[in-house]
C-alpha positions in Angstrom: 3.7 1.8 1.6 4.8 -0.6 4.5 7.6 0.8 6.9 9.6 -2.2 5.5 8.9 -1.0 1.5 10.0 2.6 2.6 13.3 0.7 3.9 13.0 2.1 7.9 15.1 -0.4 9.8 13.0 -2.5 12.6 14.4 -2.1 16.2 12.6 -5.2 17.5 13.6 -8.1 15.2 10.6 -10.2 16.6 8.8 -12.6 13.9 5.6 -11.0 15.1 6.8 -7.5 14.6 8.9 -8.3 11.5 5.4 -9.6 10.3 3.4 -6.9 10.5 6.3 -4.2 9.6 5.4 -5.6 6.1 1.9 -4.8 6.5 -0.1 -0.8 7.0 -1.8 -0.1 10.1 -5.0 0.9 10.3 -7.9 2.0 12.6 -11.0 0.6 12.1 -12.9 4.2 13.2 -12.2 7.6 12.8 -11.5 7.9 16.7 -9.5 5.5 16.8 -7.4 6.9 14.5 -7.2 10.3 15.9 -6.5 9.0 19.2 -3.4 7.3 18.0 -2.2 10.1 16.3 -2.8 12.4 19.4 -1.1 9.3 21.5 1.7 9.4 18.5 2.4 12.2 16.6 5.3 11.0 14.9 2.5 9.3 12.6 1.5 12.4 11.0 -1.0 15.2 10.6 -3.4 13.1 8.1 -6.0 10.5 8.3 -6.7 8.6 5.2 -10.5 6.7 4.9 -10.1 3.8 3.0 -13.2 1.7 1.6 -11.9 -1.9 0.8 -14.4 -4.2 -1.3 -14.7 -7.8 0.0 -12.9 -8.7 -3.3 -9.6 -7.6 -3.2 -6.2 -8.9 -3.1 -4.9 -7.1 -0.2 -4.9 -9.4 3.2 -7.0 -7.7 6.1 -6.1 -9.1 10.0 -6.9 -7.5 13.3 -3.7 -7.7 14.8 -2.1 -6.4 18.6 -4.1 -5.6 21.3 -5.2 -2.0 20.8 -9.1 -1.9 19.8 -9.4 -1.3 16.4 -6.6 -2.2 15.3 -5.9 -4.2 11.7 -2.7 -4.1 9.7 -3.2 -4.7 5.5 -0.7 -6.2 3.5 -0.6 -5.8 -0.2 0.2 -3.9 -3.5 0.4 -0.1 -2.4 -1.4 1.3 -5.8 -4.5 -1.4 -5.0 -4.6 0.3 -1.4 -4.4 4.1 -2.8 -7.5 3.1 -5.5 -9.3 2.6 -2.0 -8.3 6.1 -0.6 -11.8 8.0 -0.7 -10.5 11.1 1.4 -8.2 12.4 3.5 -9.0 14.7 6.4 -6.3 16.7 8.7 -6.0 15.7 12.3 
């Protein structure tokens, strides 16, 4: 779920960040993701693989500036059916 589903207020009450507070983020490699995690712990101690098909309802955009970098936006069970494992960081 989005930060903005799970009801955690937004600080910066840009569009932009408004935006993608709606939306998951999401590393496009495995080291990416670690290195966010190990930049931001706060995040947690899991990293989910997801396999999207091109047909699929959710919305996919590379977004901010860090490599890698997409945010999803979409139904929350569609995005779990995706989930194909989950690793500790």
């Amino acid at each position: 779920m989005s930060n903005s589903a799970k009801g955690r207020p937004l600080r910066d009450f840009s569009p932009e960040t408004a935006r993608l507070w709606d939306g998951i983020s999401v590393n496009a490699t495995d080291t990416q993701a670690r290195q966010r995690v190990r930049q931001y712990p706060m995040l947690g101690t899991h990293i989910a693989r997801v396999e999207i098909p091109t047909e699929t309802q959710l919305r996919v955009e590379r977004s901010t500036r860090i490599p890698g970098h997409y945010t999803l936006w979409g139904d929350p069970a569609e995005l779990l059916g995706y989930v194909v494992s989950v690793v500790a960081v």
